[in-house]
C-alpha positions in Angstrom: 4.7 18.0 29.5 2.6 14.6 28.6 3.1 11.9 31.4 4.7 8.7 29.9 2.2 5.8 30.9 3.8 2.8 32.7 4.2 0.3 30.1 2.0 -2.8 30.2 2.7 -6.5 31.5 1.7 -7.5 28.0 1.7 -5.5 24.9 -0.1 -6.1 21.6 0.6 -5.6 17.9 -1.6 -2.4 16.7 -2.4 -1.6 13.5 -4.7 1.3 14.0 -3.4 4.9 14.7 -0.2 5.8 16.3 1.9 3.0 18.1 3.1 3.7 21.9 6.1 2.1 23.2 4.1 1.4 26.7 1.3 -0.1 24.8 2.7 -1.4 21.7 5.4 -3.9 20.1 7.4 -1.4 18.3 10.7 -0.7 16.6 12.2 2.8 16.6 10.7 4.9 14.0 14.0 7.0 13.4 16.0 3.9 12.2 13.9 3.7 9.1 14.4 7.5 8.0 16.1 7.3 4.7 17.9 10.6 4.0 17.2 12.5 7.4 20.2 14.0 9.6 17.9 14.5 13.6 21.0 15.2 15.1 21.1 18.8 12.5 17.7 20.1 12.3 17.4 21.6 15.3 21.1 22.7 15.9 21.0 24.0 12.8 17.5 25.8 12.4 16.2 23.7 9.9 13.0 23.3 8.4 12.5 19.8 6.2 10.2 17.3 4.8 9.3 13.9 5.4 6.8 11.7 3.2 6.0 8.2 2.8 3.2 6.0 2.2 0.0 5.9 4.5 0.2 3.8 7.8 4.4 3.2 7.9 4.8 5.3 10.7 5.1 8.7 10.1 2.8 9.8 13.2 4.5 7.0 15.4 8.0 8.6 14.2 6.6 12.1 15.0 5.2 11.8 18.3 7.7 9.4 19.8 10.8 12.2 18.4 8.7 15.1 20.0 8.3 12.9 23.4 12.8 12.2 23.4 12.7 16.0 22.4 10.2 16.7 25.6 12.3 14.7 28.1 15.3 16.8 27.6 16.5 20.4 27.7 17.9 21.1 24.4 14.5 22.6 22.7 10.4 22.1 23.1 8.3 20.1 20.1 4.8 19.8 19.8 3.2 17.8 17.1 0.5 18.9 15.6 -2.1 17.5 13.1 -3.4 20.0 10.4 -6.2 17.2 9.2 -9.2 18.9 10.1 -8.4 21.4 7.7 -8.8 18.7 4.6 -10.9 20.2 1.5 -11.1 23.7 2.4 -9.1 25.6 0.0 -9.9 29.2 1.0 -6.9 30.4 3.1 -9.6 32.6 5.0 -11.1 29.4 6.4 -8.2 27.3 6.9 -6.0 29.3 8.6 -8.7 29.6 11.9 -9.2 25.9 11.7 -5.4 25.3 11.5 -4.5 27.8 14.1 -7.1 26.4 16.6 -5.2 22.7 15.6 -2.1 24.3 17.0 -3.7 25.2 20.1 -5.6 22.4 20.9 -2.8 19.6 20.0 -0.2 22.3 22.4 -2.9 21.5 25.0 -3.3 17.8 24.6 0.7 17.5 25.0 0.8 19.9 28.4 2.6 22.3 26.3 1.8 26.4 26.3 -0.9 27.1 24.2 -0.9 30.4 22.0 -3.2 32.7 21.7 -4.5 34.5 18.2 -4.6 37.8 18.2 -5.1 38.7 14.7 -8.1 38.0 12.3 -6.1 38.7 9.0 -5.5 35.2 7.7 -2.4 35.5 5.1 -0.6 36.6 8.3 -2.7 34.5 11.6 -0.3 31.4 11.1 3.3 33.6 11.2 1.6 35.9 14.1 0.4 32.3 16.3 4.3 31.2 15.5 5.8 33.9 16.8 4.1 34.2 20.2 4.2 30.3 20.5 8.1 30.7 20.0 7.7 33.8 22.7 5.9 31.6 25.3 8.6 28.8 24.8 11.4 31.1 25.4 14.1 30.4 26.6 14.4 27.4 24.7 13.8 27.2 21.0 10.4 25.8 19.9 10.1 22.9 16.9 6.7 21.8 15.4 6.3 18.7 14.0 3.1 19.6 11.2 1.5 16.2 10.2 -1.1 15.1 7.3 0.4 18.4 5.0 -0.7 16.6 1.9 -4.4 17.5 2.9 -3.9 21.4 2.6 -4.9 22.5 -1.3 -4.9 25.6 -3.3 -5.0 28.8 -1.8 -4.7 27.5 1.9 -1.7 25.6 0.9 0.2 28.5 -0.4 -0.9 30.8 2.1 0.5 28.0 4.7 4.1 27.6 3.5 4.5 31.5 2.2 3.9 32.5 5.7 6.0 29.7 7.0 8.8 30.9 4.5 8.1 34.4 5.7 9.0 33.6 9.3 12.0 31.6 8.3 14.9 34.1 8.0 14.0 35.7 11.4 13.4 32.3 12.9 15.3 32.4 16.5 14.3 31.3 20.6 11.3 33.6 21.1 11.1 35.1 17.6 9.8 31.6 15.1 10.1 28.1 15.8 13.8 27.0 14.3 13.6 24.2 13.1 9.8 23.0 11.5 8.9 19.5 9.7 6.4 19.0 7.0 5.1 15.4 6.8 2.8 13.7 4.3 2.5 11.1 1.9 3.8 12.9 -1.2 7.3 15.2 -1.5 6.0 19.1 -1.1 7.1 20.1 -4.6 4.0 17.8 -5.8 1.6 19.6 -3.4 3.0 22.6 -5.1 2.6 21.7 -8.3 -1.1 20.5 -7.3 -2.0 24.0 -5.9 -0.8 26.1 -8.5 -3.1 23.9 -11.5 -0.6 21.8 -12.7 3.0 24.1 -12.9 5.8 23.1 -11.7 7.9 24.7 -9.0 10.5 27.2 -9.2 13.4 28.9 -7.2 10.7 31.7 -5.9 8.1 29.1 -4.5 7.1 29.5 -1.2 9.3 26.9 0.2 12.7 26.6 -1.1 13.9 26.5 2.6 13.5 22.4 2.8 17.3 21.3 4.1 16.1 18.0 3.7 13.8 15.6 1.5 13.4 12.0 3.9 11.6 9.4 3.6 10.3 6.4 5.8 11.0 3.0 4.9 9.4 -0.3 5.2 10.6 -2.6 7.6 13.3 -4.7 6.9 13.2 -8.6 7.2 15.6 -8.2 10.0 12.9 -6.2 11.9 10.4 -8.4 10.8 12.0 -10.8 12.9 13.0 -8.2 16.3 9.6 -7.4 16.5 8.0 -10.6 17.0 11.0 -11.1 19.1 9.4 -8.8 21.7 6.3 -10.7 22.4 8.8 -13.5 22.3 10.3 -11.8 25.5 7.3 -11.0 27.3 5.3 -14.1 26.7 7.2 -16.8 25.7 5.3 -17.5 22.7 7.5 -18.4 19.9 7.2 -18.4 15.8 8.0 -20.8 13.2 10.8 -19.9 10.8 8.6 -20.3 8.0 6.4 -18.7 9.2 8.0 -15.1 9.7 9.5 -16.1 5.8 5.7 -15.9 4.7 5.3 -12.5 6.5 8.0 -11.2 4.8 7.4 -12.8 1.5 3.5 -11.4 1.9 4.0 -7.9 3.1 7.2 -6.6 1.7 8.2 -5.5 5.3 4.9 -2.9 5.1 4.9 -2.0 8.8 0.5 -2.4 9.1 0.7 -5.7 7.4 3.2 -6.8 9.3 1.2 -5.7 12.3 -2.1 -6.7 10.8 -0.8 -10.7 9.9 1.1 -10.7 13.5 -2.1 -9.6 15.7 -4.7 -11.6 14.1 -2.6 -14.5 14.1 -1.8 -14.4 18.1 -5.1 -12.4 18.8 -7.7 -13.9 16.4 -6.9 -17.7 14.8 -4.9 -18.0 18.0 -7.1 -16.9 21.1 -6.1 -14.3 23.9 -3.9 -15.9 26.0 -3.0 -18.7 24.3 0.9 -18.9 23.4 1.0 -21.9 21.4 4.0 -21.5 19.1 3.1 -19.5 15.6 2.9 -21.4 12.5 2.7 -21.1 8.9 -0.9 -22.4 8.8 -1.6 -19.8 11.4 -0.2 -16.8 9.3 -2.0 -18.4 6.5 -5.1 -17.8 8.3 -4.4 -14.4 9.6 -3.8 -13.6 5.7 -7.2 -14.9 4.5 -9.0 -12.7 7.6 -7.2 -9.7 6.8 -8.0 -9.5 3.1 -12.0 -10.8 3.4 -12.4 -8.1 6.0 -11.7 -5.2 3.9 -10.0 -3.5 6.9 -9.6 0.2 6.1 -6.1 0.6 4.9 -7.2 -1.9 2.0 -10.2 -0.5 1.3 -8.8 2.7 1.2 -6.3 1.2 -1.3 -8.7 -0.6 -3.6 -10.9 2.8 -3.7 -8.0 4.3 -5.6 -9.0 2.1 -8.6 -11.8 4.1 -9.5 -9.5 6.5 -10.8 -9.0 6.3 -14.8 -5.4 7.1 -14.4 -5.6 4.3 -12.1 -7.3 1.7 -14.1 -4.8 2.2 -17.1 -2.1 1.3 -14.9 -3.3 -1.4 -13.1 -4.6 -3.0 -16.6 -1.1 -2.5 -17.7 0.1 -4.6 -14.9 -2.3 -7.3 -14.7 -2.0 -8.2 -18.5 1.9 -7.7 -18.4 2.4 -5.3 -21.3 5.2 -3.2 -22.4 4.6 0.7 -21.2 7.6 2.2 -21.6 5.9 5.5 -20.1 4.5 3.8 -17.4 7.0 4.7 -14.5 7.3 8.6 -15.4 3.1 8.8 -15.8 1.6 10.6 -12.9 -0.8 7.1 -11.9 2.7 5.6 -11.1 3.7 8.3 -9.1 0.0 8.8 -7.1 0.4 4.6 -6.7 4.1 5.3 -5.4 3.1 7.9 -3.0 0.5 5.4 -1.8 2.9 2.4 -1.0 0.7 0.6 -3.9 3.7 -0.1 -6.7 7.4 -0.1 -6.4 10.4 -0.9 -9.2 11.2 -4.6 -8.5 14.5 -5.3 -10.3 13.8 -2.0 -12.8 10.4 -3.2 -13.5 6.9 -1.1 -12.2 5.1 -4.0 -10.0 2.7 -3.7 -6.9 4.3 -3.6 -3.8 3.5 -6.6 -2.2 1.7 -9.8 -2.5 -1.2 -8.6 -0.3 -2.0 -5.7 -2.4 -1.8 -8.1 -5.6 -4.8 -10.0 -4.2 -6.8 -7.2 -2.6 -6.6 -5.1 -5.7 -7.3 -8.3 -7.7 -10.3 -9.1 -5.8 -11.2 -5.8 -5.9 -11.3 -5.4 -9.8 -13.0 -8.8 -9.7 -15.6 -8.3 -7.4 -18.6 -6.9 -9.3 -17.9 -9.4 -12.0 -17.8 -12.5 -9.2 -21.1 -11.1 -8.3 -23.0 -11.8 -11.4 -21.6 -15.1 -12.1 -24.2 -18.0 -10.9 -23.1 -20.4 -8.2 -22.1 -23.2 -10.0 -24.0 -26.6 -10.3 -21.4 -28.5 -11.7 -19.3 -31.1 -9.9 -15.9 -29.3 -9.5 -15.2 -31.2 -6.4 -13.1 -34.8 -6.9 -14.6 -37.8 -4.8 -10.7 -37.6 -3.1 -11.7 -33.4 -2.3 -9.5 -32.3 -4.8 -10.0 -29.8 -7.3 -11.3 -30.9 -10.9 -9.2 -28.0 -12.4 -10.1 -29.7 -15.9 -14.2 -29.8 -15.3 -13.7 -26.0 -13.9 -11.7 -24.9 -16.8 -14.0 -26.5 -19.2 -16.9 -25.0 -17.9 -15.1 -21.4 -18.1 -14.5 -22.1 -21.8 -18.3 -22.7 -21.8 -18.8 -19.3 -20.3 -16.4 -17.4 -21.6 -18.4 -18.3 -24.9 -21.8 -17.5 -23.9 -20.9 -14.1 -21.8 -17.6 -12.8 -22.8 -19.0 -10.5 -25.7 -21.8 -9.4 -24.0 -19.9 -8.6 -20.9 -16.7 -6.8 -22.3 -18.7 -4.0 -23.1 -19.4 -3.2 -19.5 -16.0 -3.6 -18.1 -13.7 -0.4 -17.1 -10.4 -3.0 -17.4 -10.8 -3.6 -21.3 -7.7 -5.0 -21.6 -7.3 -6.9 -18.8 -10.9 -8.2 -19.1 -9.6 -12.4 -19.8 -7.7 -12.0 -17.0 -10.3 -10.8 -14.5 -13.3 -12.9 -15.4 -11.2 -15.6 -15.2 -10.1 -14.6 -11.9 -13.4 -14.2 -11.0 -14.6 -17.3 -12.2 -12.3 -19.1 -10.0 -12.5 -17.0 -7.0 -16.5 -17.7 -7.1 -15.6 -21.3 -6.8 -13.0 -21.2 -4.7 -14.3 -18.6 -2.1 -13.9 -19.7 1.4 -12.2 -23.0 0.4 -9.1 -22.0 -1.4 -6.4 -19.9 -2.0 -5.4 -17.8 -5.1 -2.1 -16.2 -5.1 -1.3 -14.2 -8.3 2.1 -13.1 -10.2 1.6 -10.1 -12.4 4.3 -7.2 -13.3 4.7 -4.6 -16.1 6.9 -6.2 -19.4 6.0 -9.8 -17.5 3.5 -10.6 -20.9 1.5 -12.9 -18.7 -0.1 -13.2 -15.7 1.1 -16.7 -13.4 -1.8 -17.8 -10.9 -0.4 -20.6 -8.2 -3.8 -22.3 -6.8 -4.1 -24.2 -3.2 -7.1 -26.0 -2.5 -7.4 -28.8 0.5 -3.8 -29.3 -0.4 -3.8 -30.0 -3.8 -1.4 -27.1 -5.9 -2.4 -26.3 -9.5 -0.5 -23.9 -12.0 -2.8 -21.6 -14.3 -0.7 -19.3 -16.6 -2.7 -16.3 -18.5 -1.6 -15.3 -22.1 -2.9 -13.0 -24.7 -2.4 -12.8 -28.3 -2.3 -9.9 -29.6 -2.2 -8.2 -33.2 0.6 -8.8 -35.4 1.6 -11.9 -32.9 1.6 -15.4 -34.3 -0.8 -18.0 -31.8 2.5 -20.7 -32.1 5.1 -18.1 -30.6 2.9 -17.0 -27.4 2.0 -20.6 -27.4 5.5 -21.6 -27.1 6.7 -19.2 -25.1 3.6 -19.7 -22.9 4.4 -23.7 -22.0 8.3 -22.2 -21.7 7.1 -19.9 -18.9 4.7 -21.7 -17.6 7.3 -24.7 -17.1 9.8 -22.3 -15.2 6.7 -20.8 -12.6 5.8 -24.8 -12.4 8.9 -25.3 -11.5 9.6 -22.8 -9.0 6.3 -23.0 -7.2 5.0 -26.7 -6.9 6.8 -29.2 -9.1 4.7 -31.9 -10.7 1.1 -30.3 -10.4 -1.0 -30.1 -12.7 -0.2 -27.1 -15.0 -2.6 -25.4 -17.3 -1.5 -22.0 -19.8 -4.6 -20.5 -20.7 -4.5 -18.7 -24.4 -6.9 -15.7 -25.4 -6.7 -14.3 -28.7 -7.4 -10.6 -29.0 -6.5 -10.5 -32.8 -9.3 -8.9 -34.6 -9.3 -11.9 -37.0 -9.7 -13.8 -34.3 -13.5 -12.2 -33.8 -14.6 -13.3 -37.1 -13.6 -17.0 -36.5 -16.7 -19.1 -35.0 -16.4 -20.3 -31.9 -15.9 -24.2 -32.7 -12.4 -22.7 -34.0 -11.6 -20.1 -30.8 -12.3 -22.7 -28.0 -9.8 -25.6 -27.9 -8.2 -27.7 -26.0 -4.7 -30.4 -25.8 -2.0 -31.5 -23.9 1.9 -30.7 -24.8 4.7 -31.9 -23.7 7.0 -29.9 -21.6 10.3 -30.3 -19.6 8.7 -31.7 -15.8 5.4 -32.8 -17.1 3.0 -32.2 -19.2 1.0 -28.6 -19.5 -2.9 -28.6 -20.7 -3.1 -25.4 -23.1 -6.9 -24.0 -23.0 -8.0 -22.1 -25.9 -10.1 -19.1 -25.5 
């Protein structure tokens, strides 16, 4: 079997791969199974699923169960990766490449290696299985199959029918007992996927799943133990506030976590230095993580250039009523992806970190092509002249909003993202956006930080059959309450664009506006559009 390394004097927050309790701050895997029953599946001979979104764990949770399996005598496990077999669909080139995965991952864990004795690829996988299970003997063999969700059409089928063929002979030396299939999505949809679209039924080729389980985020809780490790071996402590803003940020998304915790100790912080953690430090860590595009995001934001994508994230941004929207298969693909969850009933993105990346990510082409500006948006004092900046986007809006529509995929969230863009090309570098936006919200809330200095921009759209006084009162209501919440007694503006079809055949003298209302704490400046 694999020799355990000794574990290190000092250990480090990873967020890239697989985390190793010798290496890596870590919190065991198996308490976040939601729906699984370890102690049963290989008593019991039983084959199940796991699935859960990219980077929580699911490799971490496989090898570190097929290492307690290892150290005992009750069974052998060997993990193995079927990855490399990712867009072949021809079952008579998978099943070599998936077979040779089985032998090579048996070999990197010290663990008998198979051989493959037949060239027939609709049985190869069931024929390798039973002369693993043969070698293993006298204890009963368990595979652990990882990255599933890559296997498609015919190779897919060919995979779990000859899985489902071994099953009801399945014994020590006959067919592993007890098998798990782990990807991001539930097998049924992988089903569905490989047979064009139709769903499942009682005959499919693998109605043997005992279990469906799924891997959860972390917890706030372990938020909190897992800095509480370095805390042990270094002494260095964190601010209270500080692990709040993690928490608030990431959800409890096990790479975030990771990500905001080692470039905060590792990166703002240098190597060695255990100064305590602090908010401003996280902060920073935050700002890193997003401008880098680190894979996990960028993997994320390269889901928008699906269409099916697009319509739900436009959805979200502008705040409209779908009441579709969490049955359509987008919200299911974003699900499966850790991109949107139901917050309180309502389809939202996950966390606050994917609100920005996304955001950015929508905005960025548009940022691009918007000239550094050579106005003074600066104050003597080095605040923020939100009214000059906001004025000068009415000015723009007017001369490039037409001409510019017409090129954007987000038609209906287009106010929203050139605004966002506008401000992010000022603000890049020296400020910090952090946006509100939810399905059935009917606005989007921006909260602004800039050398200090908090402003409030709410984003509202009028839209056919609406009156312009109603979403205007109900604008300064709402954005009142986020004031409220958020920063009490700075500056507040609720921006208003009409997308009535009237609306285009007013001139512009009429469309762009501008006044001050009164509002319970303040006053708000409403910007007309």
């Amino acid at each position: 079997m694999l020799t355990i390394p000794p574990k290190r004097a000092v250990r480090f927050f990873n967020n890239t791969g697989p985390c190793f309790p010798w290496d890596h701050y870590m919190l065991p895997p198996e308490d976040r199974l939601v729906g699984a029953q370890l102690h049963r599946y290989i008593k019991d001979r039983l084959y199940w699923v796991l699935h859960a979104p990219r980077q929580t764990g699911k490799t971490t949770f496989l090898q570190n169960w097929m290492r307690q399996i290892n150290s005992g005598d009750e069974a052998v496990a060997c993990y193995v990766s079927v990855e490399r077999c990712q867009g072949i669909p021809e079952a008579e080139r998978s099943m070599p490449d998936l077979c040779r995965a089985i032998q090579d991952n048996a070999s990197f864990f010290n663990i008998l290696v198979p051989d493959v004795k037949t060239t027939a690829p609709n049985s190869m996988l069931t024929d390798v299985l039973a002369n693993w299970s043969a070698l293993i003997a006298p204890k009963p063999l368990v595979i652990l199959f990882d990255e599933v969700d890559v296997l498609e059409g015919e190779s897919l089928i060919s995979f779990l029918r000859q899985l489902r063929g071994g099953f009801a002979g399945r014994d020590v030396g006959k067919f592993p007992v007890s098998v798990a299939l782990v990807g991001m999505r539930d097998l049924k949809d992988y089903i569905t996927k490989a047979k064009d679209g139709i769903a499942p039924n009682p005959g499919s080729p693998f109605n043997i799943k005992a279990d469906s389980v799924m891997l959860s985020n972390f917890s706030q809780p372990d938020v909190e133990n897992l800095f509480a490790q370095r805390t042990e071996e270094t002494g260095q402590a964190i601010n209270g506030d500080a692990l709040e803003y993690v928490w608030e940020q990431s959800g409890g998304q096990p790479w975030i976590v990771n990500s905001l915790f080692m470039r905060a100790v590792m990166r703002v912080l240098q190597e060695g230095d255990y100064s305590t953690v602090t908010l401003e430090h996280i902060e920073r860590a935050r700002e890193q993580m997003i401008l880098a595009r680190e894979t996990h995001l960028d993997t994320l934001a390269y889901r928008m250039e699906d269409p099916k994508i697009e319509k739900l994230m436009s959805t979200l941004i502008t705040g409209d009523v779908d009441l579709e929207l969490a049955k359509s298969e987008a919200f299911r693909i974003c699900g499966d992806l850790g991109l949107v969850t139901m917050k309180k009933g309502v389809p939202s993105i996950a966390n606050p970190i994917y609100k920005e990346v996304l955001a950015r990510q929508m905005t960025f082409g548009v940022q691009a092509m918007i000239p550094e500006p050579e106005w003074q948006w600066e104050k003597p004092d080095g605040s923020l002249d939100m009214d000059a900046l906001l004025r000068e986007f009415q000015i723009f809006w007017r001369e490039n909003s037409e001409m510019w529509e017409d090129k954007m995929s987000y038609t209906e969230a287009f106010p929203h993202l050139l605004l966002m863009a506008f401000l992010q090309r000022v603000l890049n570098g020296g400020g910090r956006i952090e946006r509100e936006y939810a399905a059935g919200r009917g606005r989007m809330d921006l909260f602004i930080e800039y050398n200090t200095n908090k402003y409030i921009i709410e984003i509202k759209l009028i839209y056919e059959k609406q009156s312009s006084d109603t979403v205007k009162s109900k604008g300064l209501e709402q954005t009142a309450k986020y004031r409220d919440t958020k920063a009490p007694d700075c500056p507040a503006y609720l921006v208003i664009f009409d997308r009535r079809s009237q609306a285009k055949e007013k001139p512009w003298d009429e469309k762009i506006y501008w006044h001050e209302e009164a509002v319970p704490g303040g006053k708000v400046t409403v910007v007309g559009c």
